[in-house]
C-alpha positions as CSV (number, residue, x, y, z in Angstrom):
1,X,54.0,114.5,57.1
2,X,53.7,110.6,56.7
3,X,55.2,110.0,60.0
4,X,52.1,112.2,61.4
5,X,49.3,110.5,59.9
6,X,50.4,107.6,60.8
7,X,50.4,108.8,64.2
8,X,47.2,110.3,63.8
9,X,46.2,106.7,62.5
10,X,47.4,104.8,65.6
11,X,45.6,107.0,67.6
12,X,42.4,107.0,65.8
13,X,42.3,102.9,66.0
14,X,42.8,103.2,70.0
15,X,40.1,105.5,70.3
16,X,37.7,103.0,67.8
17,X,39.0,99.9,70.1
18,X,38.6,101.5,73.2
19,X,35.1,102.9,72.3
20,X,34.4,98.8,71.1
21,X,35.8,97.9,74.6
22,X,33.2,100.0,76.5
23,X,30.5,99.3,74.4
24,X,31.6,95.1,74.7
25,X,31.7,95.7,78.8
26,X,28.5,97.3,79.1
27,X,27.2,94.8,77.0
28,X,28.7,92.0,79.2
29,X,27.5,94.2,82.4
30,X,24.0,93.8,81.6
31,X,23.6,90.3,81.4
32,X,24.7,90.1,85.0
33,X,21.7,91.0,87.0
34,X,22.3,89.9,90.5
35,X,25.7,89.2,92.3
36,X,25.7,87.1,94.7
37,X,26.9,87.4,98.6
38,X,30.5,85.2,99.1
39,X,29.4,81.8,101.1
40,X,32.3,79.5,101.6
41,X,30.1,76.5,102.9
42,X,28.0,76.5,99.8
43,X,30.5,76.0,97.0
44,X,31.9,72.3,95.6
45,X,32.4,72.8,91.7
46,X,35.4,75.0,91.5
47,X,36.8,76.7,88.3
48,X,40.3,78.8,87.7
49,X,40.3,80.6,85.1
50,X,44.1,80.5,82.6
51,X,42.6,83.1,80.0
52,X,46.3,83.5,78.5
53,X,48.5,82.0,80.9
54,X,51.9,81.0,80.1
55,X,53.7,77.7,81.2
56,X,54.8,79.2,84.3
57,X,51.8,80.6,85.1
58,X,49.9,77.2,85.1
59,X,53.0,75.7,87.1
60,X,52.3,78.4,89.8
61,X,48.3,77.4,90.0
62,X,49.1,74.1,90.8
63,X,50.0,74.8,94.2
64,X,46.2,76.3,94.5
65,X,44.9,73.2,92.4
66,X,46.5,70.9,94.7
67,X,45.5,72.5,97.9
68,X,41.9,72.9,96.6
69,X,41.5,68.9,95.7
70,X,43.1,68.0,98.5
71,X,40.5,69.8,100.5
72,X,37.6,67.2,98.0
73,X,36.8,70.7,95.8
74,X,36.3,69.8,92.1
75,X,38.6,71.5,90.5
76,X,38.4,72.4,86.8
77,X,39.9,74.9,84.4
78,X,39.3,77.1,81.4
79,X,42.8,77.4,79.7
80,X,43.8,78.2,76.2
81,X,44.1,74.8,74.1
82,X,48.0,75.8,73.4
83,X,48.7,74.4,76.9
84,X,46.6,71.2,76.8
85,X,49.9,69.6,77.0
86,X,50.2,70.6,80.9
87,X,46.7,69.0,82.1
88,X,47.2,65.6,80.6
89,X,48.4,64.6,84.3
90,X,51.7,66.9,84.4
91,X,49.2,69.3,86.5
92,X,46.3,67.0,87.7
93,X,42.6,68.7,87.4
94,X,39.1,67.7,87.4
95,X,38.2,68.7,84.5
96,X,40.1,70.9,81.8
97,X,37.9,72.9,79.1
98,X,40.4,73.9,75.9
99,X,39.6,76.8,73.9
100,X,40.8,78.5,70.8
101,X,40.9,82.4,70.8
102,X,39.5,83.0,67.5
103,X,36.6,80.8,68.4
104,X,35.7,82.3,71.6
105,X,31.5,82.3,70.6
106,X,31.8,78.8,69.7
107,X,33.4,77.8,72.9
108,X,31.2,79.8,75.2
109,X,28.2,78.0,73.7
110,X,29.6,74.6,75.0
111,X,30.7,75.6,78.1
112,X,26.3,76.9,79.2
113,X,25.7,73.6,80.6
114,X,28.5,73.1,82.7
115,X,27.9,73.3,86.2
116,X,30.2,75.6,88.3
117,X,29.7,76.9,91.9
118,X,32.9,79.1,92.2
119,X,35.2,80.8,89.2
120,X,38.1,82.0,90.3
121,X,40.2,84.8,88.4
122,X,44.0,85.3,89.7
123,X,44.7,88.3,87.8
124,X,44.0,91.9,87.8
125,X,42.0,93.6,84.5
126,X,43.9,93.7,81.5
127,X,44.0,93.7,77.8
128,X,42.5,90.6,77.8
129,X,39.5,91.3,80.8
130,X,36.4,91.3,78.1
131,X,37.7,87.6,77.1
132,X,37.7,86.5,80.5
133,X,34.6,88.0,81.5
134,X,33.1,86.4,78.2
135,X,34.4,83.2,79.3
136,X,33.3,83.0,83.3
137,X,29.6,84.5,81.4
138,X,29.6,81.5,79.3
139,X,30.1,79.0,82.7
140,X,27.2,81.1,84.8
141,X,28.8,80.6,88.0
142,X,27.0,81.1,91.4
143,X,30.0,83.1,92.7
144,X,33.2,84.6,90.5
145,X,35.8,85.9,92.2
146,X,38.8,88.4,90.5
147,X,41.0,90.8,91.6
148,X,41.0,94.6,91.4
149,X,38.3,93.6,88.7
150,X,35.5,96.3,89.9
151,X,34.8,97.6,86.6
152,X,32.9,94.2,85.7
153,X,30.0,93.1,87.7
154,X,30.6,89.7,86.6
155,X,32.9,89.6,89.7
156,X,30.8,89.0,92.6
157,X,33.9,89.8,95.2
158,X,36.8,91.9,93.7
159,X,39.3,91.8,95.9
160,X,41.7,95.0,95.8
161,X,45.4,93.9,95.7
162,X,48.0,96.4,95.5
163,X,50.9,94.7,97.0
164,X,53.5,95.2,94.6
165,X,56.0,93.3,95.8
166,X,54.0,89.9,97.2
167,X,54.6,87.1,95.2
168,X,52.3,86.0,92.9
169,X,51.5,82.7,95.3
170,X,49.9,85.5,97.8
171,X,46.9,85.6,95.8
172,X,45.8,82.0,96.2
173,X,46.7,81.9,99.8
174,X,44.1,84.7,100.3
175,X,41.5,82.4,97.9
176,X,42.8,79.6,100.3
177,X,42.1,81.8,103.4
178,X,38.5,82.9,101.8
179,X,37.6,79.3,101.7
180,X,39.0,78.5,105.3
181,X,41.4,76.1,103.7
182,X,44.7,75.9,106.1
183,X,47.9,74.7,104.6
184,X,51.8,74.2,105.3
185,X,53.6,75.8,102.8
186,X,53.5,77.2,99.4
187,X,54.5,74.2,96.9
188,X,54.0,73.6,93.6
189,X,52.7,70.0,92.2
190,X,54.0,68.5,89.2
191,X,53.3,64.9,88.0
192,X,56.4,63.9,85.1
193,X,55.4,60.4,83.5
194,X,57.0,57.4,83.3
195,X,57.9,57.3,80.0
196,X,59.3,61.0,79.8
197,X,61.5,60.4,82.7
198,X,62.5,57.0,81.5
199,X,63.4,59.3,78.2
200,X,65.4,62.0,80.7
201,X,67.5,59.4,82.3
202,X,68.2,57.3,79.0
203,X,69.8,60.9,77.4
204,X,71.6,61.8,80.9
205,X,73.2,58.3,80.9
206,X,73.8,58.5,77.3
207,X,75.5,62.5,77.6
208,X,77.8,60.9,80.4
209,X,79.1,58.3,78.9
210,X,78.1,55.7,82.0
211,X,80.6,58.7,84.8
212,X,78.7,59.9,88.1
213,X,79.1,63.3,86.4
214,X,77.9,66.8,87.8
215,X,74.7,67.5,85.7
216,X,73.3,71.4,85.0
217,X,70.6,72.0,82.8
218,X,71.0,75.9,80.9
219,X,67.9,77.4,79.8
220,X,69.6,80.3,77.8
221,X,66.2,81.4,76.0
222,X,63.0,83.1,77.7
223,X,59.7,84.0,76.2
224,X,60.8,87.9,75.0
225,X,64.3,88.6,73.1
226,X,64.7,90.7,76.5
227,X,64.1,87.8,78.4
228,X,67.1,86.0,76.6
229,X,70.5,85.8,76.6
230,X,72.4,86.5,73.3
231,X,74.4,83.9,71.5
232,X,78.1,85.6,72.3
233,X,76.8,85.5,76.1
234,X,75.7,81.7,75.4
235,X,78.8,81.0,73.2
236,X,81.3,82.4,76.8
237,X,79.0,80.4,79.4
238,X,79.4,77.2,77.5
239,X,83.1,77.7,76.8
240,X,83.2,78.4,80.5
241,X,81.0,75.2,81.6
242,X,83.1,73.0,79.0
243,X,85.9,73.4,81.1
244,X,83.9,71.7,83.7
245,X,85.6,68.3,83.7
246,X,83.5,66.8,85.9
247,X,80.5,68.5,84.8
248,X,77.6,68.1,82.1
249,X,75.6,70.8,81.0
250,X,72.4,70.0,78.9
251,X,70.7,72.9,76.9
252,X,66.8,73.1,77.6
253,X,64.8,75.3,75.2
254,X,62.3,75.3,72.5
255,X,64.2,73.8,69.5
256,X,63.8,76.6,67.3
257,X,65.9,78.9,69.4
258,X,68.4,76.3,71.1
259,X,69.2,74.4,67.4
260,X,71.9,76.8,66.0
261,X,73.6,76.5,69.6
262,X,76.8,74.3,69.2
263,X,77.9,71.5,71.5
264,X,81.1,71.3,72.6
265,X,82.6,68.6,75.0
266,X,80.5,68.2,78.0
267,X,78.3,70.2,76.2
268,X,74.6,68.9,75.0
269,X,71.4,70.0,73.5
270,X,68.3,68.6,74.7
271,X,66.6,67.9,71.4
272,X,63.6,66.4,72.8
273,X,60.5,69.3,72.3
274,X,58.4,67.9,75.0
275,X,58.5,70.7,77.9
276,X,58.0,67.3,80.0
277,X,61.3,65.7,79.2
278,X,62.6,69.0,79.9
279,X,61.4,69.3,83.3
280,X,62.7,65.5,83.8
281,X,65.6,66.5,83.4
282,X,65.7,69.6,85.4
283,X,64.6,67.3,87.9
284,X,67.1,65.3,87.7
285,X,69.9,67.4,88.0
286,X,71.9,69.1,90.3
287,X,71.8,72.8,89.0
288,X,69.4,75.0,86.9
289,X,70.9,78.0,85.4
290,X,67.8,80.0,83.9
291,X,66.6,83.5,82.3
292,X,62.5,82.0,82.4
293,X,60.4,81.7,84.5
294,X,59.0,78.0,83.1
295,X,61.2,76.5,83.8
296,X,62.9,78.6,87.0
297,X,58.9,77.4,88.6
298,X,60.3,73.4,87.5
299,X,63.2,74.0,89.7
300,X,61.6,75.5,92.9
301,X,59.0,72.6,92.5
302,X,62.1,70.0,93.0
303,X,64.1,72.3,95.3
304,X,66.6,72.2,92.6
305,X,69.8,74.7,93.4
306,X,69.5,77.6,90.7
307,X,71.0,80.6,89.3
308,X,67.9,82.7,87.6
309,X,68.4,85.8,85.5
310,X,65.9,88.0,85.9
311,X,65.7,91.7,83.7
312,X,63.5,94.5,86.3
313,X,60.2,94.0,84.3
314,X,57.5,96.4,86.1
315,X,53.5,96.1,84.9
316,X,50.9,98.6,86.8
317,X,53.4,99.6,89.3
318,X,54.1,95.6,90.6
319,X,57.4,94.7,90.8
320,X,57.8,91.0,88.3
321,X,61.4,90.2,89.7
322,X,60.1,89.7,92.8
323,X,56.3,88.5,91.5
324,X,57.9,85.8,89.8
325,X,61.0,84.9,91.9
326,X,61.6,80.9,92.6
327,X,59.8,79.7,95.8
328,X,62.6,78.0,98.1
329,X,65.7,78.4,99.6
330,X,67.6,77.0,96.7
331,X,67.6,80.2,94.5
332,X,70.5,82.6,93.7
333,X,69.4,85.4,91.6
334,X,70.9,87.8,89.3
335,X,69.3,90.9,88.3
336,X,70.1,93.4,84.8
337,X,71.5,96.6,85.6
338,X,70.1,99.1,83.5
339,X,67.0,99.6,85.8
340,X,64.6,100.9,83.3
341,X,61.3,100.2,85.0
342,X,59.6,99.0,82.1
343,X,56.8,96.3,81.0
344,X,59.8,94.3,79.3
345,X,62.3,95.1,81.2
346,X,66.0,95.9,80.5
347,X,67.3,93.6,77.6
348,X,69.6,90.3,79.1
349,X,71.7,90.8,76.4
350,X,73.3,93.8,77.7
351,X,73.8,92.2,80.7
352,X,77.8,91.6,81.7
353,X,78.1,88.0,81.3
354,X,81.1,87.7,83.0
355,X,79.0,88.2,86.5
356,X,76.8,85.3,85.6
357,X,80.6,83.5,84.9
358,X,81.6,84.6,88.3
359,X,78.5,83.4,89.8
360,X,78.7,80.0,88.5
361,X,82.3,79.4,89.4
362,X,80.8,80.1,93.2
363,X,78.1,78.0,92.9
364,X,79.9,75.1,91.8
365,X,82.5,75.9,94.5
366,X,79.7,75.2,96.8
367,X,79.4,71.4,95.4
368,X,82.7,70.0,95.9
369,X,83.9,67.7,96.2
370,X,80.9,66.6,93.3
371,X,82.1,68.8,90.8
C-alpha cells in the first residue's frame, strides 16, 4: 500500500511539473513576436550558449570558438559560473557571462542590455530547454539558432538533426557551413598557462626522480559511478603499471575520489585540483588511459596516444560512444559489454579488467624501445 502511494505521488508531481513546464513555455512563446529570416552577412556579435555543459562539453566548443574568431566574429558565452575556471584564457572568448542557477531572474535582468546578433544553441530540447530559452530571452538576439528545438519560437531556425551516430563536432560544422565559414579540420583549442605547466613539469621531474621515463597519465574516475572504474579494477591496473620499470603513471582525478587511491612505486597521485595542471600533464605525456570524456577531449586536443573506456550510454535514440569518441587517429577504445542501451550506460565496474590489462601491455608494446 505505501509502496503505491508513493507511486501515485511520483506521478502526481510529473503531471504538476509538466503542467508548470507548458504553462512556463507558452509563457516564454509569447514574448517572441516575430522570428526573424537567417542572414549570414548581417551578424557580428556572436553568442553560444553552455546552459549545463560539462568540462568536456566546453572543450568540444572550442573548436567552434576558435574557428568563429578566427573568421573576426565576437564571440561570447552564457555558461554556468561552475566552469568560469575554463574561460580565464584555457578556452579563449570574447566575452564570458557567469550565471548561477538558482538566480536565473537575477541574471537575465543583467544580461537585457547586452548586444548580440547571433545565439547559438548546440543541443537538442531537454530537461533543461525553459532555462535556455529564458536565458537567449534575456540577451534578445536578432537571430537564435537550436537544434530540433521547434517547440520554442524563440529559435528562429531549428535545425532537425537526427544523426545518431555523427559526432558531436558535426553540429558546429553545419553552424560553420550556415555562416559560409570554410575550415581544415576539426581541432580543439586549448590555451595551458605558464605557471600550470611550469607546475606539470616541476611534479613530472620530481615523480622521475631526474630518468627519461615513459609517462601515462590514468584518469580512473568519470562524472557517474557508471562512468568509473572500481577500486579492485584500479588496485590490478596499478599493480599491473607498477611493474612498468621504465614507466610512470600519474593519477588525474578530482581529489575527493582519487585520495584513498594508494601509490605504489612508479605509481603517483596528482594532488594538484586544478583541471589545468591536469591537462598539463596530459599534455605532457606519452599515454592517456581514460573512462571521461574531460579529459579523453585533453588528449585528442594534443594528439596524445589513448586508451578510452567508454560504457554504451544511449540518450533519445543517439548513440554517446560514438557522440563523444576522441577526435584523431591516436585513440584505442574499449567498450562495456553488457549492451544495455541505457541513458547511463552499462556500469565500468563490471567491466573485465583484465581486457583493459591486455590492452595496455599492447599499447606499450607499440612504444618500444621507450618503454
Amino acid at each position: 500500500m505505501i509502496e503505491c502511494f508513493k507511486r501515485l505521488n511520483r506521478y502526481r508531481n510529473f503531471l504538476i511539473k509538466k503542467i508548470k513546464n507548458n504553462l512556463k513555455t507558452n509563457q516564454l512563446n509569447k514574448r517572441k513576436l516575430n522570428q526573424t529570416v537567417f542572414d549570414a552577412e548581417k551578424y557580428h556579435s556572436l553568442l553560444i550558449v553552455m546552459c549545463d555543459f560539462g568540462i568536456g562539453d566546453a572543450i568540444v566548443a572550442s573548436f567552434l570558438i576558435n574557428e568563429l574568431r578566427q573568421k573576426n566574429y565576437q564571440v561570447n558565452v552564457v555558461v554556468d559560473e561552475r566552469l568560469s575556471f575554463l574561460f580565464n584564457g584555457f578556452i579563449e572568448v570574447d566575452n564570458a557571462y557567469f550565471f548561477n542557477k538558482k538566480e536565473i531572474k537575477k541574471f537575465c535582468k543583467t544580461a537585457k542590455n547586452i548586444s548580440i546578433d547571433l545565439a547559438i544553441d548546440l543541443y537538442d530540447e531537454g530537461d533543461n530547454s525553459i532555462r535556455r530559452v529564458e536565458l537567449i530571452s534575456s540577451f534578445n538576439p536578432t537571430h537564435t539558432i537550436g537544434f530540433n528545438q521547434s517547440k520554442f519560437l524563440q529559435y528562429d531556425t531549428s535545425i532537425d538533426f537526427n544523426e545518431v551516430n555523427a559526432h558531436i563536432t558535426k553540429r558546429s560544422c553545419m553552424i560553420l557551413d550556415l555562416l559560409k565559414i570554410s575550415y581544415n579540420c576539426v581541432q580543439y583549442h586549448l590555451n595551458i598557462y605558464h605557471d600550470e605547466l611550469l607546475a606539470a613539469k616541476k611534479f613530472i621531474d620530481q615523480v622521475c626522480n631526474g630518468s627519461d621515463k615513459f609517462i601515462i597519465v590514468f584518469n580512473p574516475f568519470g562524472s557517474s559511478e557508471a562512468k568509473s572504474f572500481s577500486h579492485e579494477q584500479i588496485k590490478r591496473i596499478n599493480a599491473f603499471l607498477s611493474q612498468q620499470k621504465n614507466c610512470t603513471t600519474i593519477i588525474v582525478g578530482e581529489q575527493k575520489q582519487i585520495c584513498g587511491i594508494d601509490e605504489l612505486p612508479n605509481i603517483h597521485l596528482n594532488r594538484n585540483p586544478s583541471f589545468v595542471v591536469a591537462s598539463a600533464l596530459v599534455s605532457l605525456c606519452h599515454l592517456v588511459i581514460s573512462v571521461d570524456t574531460s579529459v579523453v577531449h585533453v588528449a585528442s586536443t594534443y594528439n596524445k596516444p589513448m586508451i578510452a573506456v567508454y560504457n554504451n550510454r544511449f540518450n533519445a535514440g543517439f548513440n554517446l560512444n560514438k557522440v563523444w569518441a576522441p577526435i584523431g587517429t591516436n585513440a584505442k577504445l574499449l567498450f562495456t559489454q553488457q549492451n544495455k542501451i541505457t541513458k547511463a550506460g552499462d556500469p565500468i565496474a563490471e567491466l573485465d579488467i583484465q581486457l583493459i590489462i591486455e590492452q595496455i601491455k599492447e599499447t606499450l608494446k607499440n612504444f618500444r624501445p621507450l618503454v
